[in-house]
Backbone as CSV, one residue per row, in Angstrom:
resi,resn,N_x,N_y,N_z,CA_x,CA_y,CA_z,C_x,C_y,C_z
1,UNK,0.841,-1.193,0.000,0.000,0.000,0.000,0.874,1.239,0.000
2,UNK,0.628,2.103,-0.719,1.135,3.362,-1.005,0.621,4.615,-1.091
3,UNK,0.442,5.612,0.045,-0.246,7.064,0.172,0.777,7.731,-0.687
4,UNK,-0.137,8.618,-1.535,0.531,9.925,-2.211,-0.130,11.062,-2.008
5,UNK,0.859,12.189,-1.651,0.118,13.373,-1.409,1.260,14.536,-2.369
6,UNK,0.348,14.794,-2.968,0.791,16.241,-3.818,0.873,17.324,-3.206
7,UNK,1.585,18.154,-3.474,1.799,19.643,-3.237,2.810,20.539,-4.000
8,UNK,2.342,21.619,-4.318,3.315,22.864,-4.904,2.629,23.219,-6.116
9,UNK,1.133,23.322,-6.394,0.191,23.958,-6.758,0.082,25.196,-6.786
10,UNK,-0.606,25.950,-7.924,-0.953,27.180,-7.937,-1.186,27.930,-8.814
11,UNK,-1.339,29.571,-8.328,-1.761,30.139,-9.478,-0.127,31.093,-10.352
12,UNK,-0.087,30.661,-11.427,1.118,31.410,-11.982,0.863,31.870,-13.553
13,UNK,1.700,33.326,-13.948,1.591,33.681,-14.839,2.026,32.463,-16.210
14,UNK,1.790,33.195,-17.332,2.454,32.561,-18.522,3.787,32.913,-18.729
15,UNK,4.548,31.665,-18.394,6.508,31.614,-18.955,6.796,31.657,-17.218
16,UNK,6.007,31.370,-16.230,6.264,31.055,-14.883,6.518,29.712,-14.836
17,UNK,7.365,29.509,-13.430,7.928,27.997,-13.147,6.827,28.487,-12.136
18,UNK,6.837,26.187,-12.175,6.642,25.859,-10.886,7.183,24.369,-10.485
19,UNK,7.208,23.950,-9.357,7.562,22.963,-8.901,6.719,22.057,-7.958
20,UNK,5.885,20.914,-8.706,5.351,20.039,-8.159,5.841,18.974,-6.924
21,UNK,5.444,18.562,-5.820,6.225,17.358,-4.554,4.858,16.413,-4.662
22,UNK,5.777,15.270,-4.600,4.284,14.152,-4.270,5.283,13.227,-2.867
23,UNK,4.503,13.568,-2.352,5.696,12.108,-1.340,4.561,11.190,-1.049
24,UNK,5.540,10.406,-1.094,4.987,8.947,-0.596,5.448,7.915,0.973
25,UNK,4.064,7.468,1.225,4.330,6.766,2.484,4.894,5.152,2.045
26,UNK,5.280,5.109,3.097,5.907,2.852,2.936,6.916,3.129,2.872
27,UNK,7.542,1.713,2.880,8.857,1.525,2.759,9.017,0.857,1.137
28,UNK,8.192,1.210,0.425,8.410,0.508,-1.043,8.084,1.356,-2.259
29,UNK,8.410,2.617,-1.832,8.350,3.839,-2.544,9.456,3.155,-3.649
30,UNK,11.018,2.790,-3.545,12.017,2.936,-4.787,11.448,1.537,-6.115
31,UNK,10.716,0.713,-5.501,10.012,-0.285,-6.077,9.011,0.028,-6.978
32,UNK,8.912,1.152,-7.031,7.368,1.503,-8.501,8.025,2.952,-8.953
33,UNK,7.358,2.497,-10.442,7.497,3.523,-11.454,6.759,4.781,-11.003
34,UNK,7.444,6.020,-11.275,6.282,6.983,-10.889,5.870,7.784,-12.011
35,UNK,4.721,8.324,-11.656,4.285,9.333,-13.115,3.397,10.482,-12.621
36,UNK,3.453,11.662,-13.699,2.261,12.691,-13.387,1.162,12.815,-14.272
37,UNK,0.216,12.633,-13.690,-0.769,13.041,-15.068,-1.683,14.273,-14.465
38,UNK,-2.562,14.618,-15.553,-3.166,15.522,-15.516,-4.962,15.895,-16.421
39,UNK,-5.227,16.723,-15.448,-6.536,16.471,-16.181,-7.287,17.650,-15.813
40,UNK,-7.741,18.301,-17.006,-8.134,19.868,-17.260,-10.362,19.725,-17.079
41,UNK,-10.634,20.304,-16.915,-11.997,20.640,-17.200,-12.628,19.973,-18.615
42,UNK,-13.412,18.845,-18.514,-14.455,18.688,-19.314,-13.452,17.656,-20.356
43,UNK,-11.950,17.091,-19.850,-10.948,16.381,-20.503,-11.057,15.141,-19.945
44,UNK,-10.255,14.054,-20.409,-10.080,13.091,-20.152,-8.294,13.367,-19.140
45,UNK,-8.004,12.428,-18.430,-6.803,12.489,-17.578,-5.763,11.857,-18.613
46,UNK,-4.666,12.531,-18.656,-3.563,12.694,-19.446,-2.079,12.190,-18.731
47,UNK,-1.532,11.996,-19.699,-0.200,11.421,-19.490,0.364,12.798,-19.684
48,UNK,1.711,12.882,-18.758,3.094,14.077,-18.313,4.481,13.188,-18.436
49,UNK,4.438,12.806,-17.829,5.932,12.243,-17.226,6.425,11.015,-16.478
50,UNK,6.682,10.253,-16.709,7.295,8.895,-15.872,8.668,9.247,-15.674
51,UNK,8.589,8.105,-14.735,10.367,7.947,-14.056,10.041,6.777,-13.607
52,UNK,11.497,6.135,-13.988,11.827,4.569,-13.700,11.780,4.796,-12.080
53,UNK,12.060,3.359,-11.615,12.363,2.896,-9.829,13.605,4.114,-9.330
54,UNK,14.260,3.873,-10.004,15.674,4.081,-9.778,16.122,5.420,-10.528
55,UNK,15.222,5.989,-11.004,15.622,7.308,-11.802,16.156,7.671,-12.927
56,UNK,16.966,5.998,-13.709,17.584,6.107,-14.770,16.370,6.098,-16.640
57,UNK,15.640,6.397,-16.200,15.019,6.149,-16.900,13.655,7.400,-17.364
58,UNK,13.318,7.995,-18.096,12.039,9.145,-17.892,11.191,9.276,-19.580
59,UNK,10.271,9.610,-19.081,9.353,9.724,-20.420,8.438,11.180,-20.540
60,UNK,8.329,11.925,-21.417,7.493,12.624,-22.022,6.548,12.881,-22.641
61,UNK,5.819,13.549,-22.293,4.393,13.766,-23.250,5.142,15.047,-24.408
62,UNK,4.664,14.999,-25.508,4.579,15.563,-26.323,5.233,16.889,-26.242
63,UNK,3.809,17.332,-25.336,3.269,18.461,-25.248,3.768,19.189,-23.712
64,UNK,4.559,18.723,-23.371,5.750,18.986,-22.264,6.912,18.699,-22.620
65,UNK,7.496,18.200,-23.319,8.775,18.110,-23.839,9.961,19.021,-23.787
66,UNK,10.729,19.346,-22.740,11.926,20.701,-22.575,11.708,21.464,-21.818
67,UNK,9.757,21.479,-21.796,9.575,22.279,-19.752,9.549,21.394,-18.940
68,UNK,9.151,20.425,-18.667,8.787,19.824,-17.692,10.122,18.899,-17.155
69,UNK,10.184,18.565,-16.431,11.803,17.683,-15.709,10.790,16.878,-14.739
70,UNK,10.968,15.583,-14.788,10.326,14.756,-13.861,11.898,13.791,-13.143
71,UNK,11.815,14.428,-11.580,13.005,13.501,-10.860,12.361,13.178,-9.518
72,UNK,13.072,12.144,-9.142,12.679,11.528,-7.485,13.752,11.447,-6.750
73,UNK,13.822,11.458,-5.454,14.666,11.042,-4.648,14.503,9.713,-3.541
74,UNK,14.605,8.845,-4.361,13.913,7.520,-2.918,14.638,7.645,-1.826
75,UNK,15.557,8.563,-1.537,15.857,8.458,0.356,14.780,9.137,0.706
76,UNK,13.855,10.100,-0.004,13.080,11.138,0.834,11.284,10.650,0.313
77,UNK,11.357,9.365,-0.358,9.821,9.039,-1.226,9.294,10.021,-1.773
78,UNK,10.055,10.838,-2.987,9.309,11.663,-3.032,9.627,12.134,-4.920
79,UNK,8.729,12.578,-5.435,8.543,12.252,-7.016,8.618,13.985,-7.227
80,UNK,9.393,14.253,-7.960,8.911,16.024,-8.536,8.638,16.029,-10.054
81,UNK,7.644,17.479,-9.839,7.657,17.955,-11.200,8.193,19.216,-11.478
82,UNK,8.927,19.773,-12.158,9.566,21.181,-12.733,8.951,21.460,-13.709
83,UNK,8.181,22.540,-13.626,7.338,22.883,-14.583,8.180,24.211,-14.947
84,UNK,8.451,24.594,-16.245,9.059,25.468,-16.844,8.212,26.261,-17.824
85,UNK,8.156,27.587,-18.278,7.582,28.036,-19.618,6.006,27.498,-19.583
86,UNK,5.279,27.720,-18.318,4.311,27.780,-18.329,3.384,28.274,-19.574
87,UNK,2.337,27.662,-19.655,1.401,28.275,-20.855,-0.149,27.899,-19.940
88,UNK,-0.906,28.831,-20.634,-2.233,28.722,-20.303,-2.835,27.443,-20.478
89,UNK,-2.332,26.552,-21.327,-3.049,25.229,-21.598,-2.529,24.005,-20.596
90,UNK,-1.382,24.235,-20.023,-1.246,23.512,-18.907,-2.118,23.717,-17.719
91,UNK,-3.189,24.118,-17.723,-4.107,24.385,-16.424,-4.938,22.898,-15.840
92,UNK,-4.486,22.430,-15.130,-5.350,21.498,-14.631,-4.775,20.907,-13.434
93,UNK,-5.889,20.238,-12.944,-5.166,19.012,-11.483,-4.075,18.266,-12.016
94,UNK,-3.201,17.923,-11.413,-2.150,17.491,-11.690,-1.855,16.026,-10.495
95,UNK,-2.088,15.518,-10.833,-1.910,13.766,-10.041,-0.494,13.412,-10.352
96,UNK,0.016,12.272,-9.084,1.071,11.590,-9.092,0.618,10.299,-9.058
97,UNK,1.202,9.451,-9.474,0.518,8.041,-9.481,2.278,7.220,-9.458
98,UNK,1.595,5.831,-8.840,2.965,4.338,-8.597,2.275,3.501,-8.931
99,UNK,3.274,3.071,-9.819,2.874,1.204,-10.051,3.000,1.650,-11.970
100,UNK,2.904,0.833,-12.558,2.861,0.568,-14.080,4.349,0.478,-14.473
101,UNK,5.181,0.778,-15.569,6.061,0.963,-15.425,6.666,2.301,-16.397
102,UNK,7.516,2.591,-16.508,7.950,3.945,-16.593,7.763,4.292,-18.606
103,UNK,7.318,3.155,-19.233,6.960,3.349,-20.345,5.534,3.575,-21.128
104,UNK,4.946,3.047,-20.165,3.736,3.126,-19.850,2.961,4.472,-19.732
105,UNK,1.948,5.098,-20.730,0.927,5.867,-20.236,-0.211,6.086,-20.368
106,UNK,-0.741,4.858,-20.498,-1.566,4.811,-19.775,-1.801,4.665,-18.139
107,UNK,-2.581,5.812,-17.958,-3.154,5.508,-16.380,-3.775,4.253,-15.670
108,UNK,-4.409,3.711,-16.665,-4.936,2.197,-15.943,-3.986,1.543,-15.660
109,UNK,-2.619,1.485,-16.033,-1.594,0.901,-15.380,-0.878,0.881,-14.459
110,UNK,-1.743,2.248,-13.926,-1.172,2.685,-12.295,-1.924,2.368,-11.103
111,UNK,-1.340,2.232,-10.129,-2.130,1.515,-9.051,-2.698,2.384,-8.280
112,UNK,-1.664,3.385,-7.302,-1.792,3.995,-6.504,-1.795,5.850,-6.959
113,UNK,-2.848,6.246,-6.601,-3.017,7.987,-6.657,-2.922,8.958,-5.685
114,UNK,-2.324,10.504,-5.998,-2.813,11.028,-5.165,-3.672,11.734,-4.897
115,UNK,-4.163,12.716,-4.622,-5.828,13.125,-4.808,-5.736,14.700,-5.820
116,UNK,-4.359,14.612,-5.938,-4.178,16.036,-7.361,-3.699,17.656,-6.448
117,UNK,-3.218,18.364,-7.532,-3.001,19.427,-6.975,-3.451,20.195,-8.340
118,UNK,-3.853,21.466,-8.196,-4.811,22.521,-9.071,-3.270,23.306,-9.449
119,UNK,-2.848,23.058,-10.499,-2.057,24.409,-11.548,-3.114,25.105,-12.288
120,UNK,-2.841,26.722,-12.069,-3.710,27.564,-13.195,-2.412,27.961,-13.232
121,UNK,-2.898,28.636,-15.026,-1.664,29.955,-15.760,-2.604,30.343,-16.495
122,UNK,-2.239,31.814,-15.699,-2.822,32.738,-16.241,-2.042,33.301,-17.623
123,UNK,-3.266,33.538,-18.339,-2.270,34.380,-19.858,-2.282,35.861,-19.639
């Protein structure tokens, strides 16, 4: 079993950073793939970013490609997102999810969620 809790949400201009935290409870945090997805108003929930167990490994959406940096630190269970060059179309809850594996994006392949954190950008 694995709790995730998000934080580092908010409201930021367009071409603003931000920096997403998800930590996780257990002792079997370095054992699952992690990922962010996301999901805007009246959308379906979207694939961001994976990262292998171990960190050697990461994946991209498209449409984040050169802003976004997805890294973890398993001494501290804890998954980030670096959000760079904000744009207005990145606006939505933003989830961390474990389990599937780091190639993977589909969401049904993930086990464990956290309950999201709200990014707006403003234009």
């Amino acid at each position: 079993q694995v709790q995730l809790v998000e934080s580092g949400g908010g409201l930021v201009q367009a071409g603003g950073s931000l920096r997403l935290s998800c930590a996780a409870s257990g002792r079997t945090f370095s054992s699952y793939a992690m990922g962010w997805f996301r999901q805007a108003p009246g959308k379906e929930r979207e694939f961001v970013a994976s990262i292998s167990r171990r960190g050697g490994s990461t994946l991209y959406a498209d449409s984040v490609k050169g802003r976004f940096t997805i890294s973890r630190d398993n001494a501290k269970n804890t998954v980030y997102l670096h959000m760079n060059s904000l744009k207005p179309e990145d606006t939505a809850v933003y989830y961390c999810a474990a389990g599937g594996t780091v190639w993977n994006t589909d969401p049904r392949s993930y086990t464990y969620w956290g309950q999201g954190t709200q990014v707006t950008v403003s234009s």
